[in-house]
C-alpha positions as CSV (number, residue, x, y, z in Angstrom):
1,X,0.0,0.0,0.0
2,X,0.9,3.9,-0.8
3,X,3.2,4.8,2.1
4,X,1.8,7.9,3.5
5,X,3.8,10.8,4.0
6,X,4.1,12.3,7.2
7,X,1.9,15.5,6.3
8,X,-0.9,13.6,4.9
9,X,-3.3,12.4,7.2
10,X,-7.1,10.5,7.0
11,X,-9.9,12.5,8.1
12,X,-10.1,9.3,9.8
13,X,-7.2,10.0,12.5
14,X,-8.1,13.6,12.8
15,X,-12.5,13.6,13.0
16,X,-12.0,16.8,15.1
17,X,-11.2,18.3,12.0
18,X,-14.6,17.5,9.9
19,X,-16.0,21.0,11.1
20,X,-13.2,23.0,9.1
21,X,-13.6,20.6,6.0
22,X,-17.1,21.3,5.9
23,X,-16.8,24.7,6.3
24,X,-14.5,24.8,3.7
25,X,-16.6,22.9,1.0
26,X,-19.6,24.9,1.9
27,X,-18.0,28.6,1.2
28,X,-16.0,26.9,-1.9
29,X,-19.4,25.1,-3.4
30,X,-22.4,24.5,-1.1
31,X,-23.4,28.6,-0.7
32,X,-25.3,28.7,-4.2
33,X,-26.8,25.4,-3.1
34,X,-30.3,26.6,-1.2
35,X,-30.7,22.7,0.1
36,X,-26.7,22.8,1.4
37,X,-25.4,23.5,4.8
38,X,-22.4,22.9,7.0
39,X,-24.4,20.6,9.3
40,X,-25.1,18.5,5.9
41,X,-21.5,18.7,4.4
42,X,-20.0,17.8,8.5
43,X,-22.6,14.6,8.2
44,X,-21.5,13.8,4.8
45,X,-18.1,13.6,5.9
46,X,-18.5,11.7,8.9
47,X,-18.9,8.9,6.2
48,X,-15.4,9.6,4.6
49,X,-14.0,8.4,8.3
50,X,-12.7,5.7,6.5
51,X,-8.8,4.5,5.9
52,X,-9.3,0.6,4.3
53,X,-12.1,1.8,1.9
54,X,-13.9,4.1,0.0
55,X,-15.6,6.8,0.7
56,X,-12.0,8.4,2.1
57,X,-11.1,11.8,2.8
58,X,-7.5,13.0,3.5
59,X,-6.1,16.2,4.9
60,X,-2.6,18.0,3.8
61,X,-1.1,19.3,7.3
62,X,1.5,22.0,7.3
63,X,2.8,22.5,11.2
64,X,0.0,20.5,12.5
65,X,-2.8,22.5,10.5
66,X,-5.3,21.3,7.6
67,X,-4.2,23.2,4.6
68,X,-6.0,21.0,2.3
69,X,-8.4,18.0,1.3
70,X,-9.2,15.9,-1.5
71,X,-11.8,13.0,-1.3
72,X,-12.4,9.0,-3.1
73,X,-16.0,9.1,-3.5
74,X,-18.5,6.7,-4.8
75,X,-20.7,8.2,-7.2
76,X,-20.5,11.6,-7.6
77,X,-22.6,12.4,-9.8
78,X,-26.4,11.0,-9.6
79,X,-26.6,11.1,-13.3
80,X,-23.8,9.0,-14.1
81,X,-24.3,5.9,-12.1
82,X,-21.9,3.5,-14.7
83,X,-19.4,5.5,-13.4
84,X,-18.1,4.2,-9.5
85,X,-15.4,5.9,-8.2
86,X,-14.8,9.2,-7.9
87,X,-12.2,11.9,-6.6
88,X,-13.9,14.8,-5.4
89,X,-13.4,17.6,-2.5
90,X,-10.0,18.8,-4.1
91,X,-9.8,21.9,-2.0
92,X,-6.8,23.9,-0.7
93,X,-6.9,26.7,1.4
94,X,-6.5,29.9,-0.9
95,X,-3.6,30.9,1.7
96,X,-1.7,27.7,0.3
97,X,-2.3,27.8,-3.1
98,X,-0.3,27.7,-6.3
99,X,2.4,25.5,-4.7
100,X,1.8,22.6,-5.7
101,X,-0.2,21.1,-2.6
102,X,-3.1,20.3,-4.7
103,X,-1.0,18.2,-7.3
104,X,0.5,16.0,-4.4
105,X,-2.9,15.4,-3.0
106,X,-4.8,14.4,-6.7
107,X,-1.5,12.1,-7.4
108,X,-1.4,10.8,-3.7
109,X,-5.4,9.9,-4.3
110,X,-4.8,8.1,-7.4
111,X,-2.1,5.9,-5.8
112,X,-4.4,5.0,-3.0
113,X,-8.0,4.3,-5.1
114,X,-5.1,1.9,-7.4
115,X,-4.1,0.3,-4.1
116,X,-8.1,-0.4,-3.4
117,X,-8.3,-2.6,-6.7
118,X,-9.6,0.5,-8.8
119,X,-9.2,0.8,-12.2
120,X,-10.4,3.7,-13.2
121,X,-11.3,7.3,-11.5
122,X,-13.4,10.1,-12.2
123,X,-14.4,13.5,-11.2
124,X,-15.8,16.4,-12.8
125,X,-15.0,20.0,-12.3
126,X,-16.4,23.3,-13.6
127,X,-13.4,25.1,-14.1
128,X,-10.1,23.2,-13.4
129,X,-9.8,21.0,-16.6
130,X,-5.8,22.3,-17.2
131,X,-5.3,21.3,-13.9
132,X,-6.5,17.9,-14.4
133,X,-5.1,17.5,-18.1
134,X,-1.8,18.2,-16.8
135,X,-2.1,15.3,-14.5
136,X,-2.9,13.1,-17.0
137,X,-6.8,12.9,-17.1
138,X,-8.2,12.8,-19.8
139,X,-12.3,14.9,-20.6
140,X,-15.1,11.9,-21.6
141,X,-17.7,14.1,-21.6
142,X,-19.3,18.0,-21.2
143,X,-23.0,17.2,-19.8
144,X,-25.1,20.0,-18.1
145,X,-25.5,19.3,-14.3
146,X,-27.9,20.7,-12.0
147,X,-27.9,23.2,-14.7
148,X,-24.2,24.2,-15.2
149,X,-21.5,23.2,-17.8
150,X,-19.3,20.5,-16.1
151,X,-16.5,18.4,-17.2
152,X,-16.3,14.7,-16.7
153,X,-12.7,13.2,-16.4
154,X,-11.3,9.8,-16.2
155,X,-7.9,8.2,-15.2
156,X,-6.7,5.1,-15.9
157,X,-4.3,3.9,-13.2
158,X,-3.6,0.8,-14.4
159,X,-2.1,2.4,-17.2
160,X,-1.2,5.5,-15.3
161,X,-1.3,8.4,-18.2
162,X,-3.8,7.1,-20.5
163,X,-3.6,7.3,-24.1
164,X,-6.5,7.6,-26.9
165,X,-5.7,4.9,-29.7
């Protein structure tokens, strides 16, 4: 299994810390939501307590503090149920951003859905396909959900960087 590195932690080991992701996810996505709150994102998250299976969540720590999150879901999106796993919750704290944190935590994700026995990953996003492309995930489709533009991704990590042929 993925060795973990000292900084990155399960949400599992560190519950007391489910308030600030949830805060977090609700001013980054859940305030344009009328039916979200940070009650509901807190209880969703106690589900991701998790270290042996997925759902997952797992925090970056920088001198003991959460500076960031990303998520192995199971799926994401209602209207793609032929799709199972997901990564989702990619968040890092705006004070933190832009070096690198966010990279480490999607590869660090991949390596542990791979060690679970899963093939192949998914998310979508609104806004971060370079991000994502640059990692090696590749755009499957452009749907409209819950009335927005969003892009659906997929990794391979058997293959690791997969290739159209």
């Amino acid at each position: 299994m993925n060795k973990t590195p000292r900084e990155i932690v399960y949400l599992a080991d560190r519950p007391e810390l489910v308030p600030v992701l949830a805060k977090w996810f609700y001013d980054e996505w859940g305030r344009s939501d009328p039916q979200s709150s940070t009650v509901k994102m807190q209880a969703t998250l106690r589900g991701y307590l998790n270290r042996d299976r997925i759902p997952l969540t797992i925090v970056k720590l920088q001198s003991s503090q959460p500076v960031a999150s990303t998520s192995l879901k199971i799926q994401e999106m209602e209207t793609h149920p032929q799709y199972t796993y997901w990564l989702g919750g990619v968040y890092v704290h705006p004070d933190y951003r832009e070096r690198g944190i966010g990279s480490q935590l999607v590869e660090y994700s991949a390596g542990l859905a791979k060690d679970l026995g899963v093939r192949n990953l998914y998310l979508y996003t609104r806004d971060h396909e370079d991000f994502y492309t640059r990692l090696g995930w590749q755009v499957i489709e452009r749907p409209l959900y819950q009335g927005r533009l969003a892009i659906v991704m997929k990794r391979n990590l058997l293959l690791g960087i997969e290739k159209d042929e």
